[in-house]
C-alpha positions, -999 to +999 in steps of 0.1 A: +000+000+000+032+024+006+044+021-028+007+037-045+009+072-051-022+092-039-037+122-058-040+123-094-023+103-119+004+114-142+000+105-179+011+069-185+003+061-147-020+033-138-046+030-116-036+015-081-035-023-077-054-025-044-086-005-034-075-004+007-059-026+027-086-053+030-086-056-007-047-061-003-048-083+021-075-101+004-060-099-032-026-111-021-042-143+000-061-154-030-034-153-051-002-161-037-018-178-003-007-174+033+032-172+024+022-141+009+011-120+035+044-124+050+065-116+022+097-100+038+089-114+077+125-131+074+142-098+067+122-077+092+132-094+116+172-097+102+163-056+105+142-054+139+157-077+163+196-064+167+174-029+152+156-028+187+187-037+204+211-012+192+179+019+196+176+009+232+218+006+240+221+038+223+193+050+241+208+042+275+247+052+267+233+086+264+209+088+289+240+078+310+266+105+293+241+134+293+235+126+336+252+155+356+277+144+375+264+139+412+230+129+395+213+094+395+191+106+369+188+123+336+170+152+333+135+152+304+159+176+276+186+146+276+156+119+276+144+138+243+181+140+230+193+105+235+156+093+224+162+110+192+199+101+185+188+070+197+162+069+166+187+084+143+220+063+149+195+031+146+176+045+110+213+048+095+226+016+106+192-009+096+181+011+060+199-011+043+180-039+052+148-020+052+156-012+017+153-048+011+123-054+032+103-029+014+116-042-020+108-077-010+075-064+001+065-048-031+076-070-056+053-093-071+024-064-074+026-070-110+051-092-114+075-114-096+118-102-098+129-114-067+140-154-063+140-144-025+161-122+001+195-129-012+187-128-048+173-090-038+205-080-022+225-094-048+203-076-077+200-041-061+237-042-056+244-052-088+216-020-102+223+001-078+258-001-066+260+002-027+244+033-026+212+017-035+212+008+001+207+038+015+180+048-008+155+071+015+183+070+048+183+108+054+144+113+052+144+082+078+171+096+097+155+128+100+120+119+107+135+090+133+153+120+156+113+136+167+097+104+165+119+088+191+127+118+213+095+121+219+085+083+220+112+070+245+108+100+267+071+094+267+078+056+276+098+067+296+078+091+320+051+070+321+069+041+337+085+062+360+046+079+371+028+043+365+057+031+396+073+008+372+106+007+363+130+025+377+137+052+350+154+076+374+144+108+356+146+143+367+121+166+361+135+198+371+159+222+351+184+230+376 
């Protein structure tokens, strides 16, 4: 669904191949079965799992370096800057498997290119040179910074108000 343009269509543009996301869902199922719908599961997860873990180390390295000396706790301004360098170091390091995800993801719309994941990394590099793999990283690497400032500082505070975890946080600005 990520890959249709909205709005108009240009001359020579086609209408879109799905209607929503139920007719996707739907469309893909009868034709390609249940393997379908998880077309790229294998490399979201080679992009997620150490993804998560290298957002949430960076994430607490800075917390840590941005704590005042004689403080137990970071104070909300270095929750929101390690939450989005956090985002940011993270975007750069997994886009080049995302590019393959979302490749992986869209092909077969209209036709089938891809043999699987390796046969996808091997093509694009052979297109696209290694650039091709970070296709899209500074519009992810920008919009990752806000999105998790503000997400892991929200996470954050609530589990330090809900009694949870112990997120030792300051709220003051002295």
């Amino acid at each position: 669904m990520q890959t249709h343009g909205r709005g108009k269509l240009l001359p020579g543009q086609t209408m879109p191949v799905y209607r929503g996301p139920i007719h996707c869902l739907t469309s893909i199922f009868k034709r390609e079965g249940i393997r379908g719908c998880y077309r790229g599961v294998a490399i979201m997860s080679c992009r997620d799992i150490p993804g998560i873990g290298l957002f949430f180390m960076a994430y607490h390295v800075m917390c840590k370096k941005l704590t005042f000396p004689g403080e137990d706790k970071p104070r909300v301004w270095a929750l929101l800057l390690s939450g989005g360098v956090a985002g940011t170091v993270t975007w750069v390091t997994v886009n080049p498997l995302d590019v393959i995800k979302s490749r992986l993801q869209s092909d077969g719309v209209k036709h089938q290119k891809y043999r699987g994941m390796w046969h996808c990394i091997t093509d694009s590099y052979r297109t696209g040179g290694i650039r091709v793999f970070y296709t899209g990283v500074t519009i992810n690497a920008l919009q990752g910074f806000p999105v998790s400032a503000v997400t892991l500082t929200v996470y954050s505070l609530v589990l330090q108000a809900l009694g949870g975890f112990n997120t030792n946080v300051t709220m003051g600005t002295d």
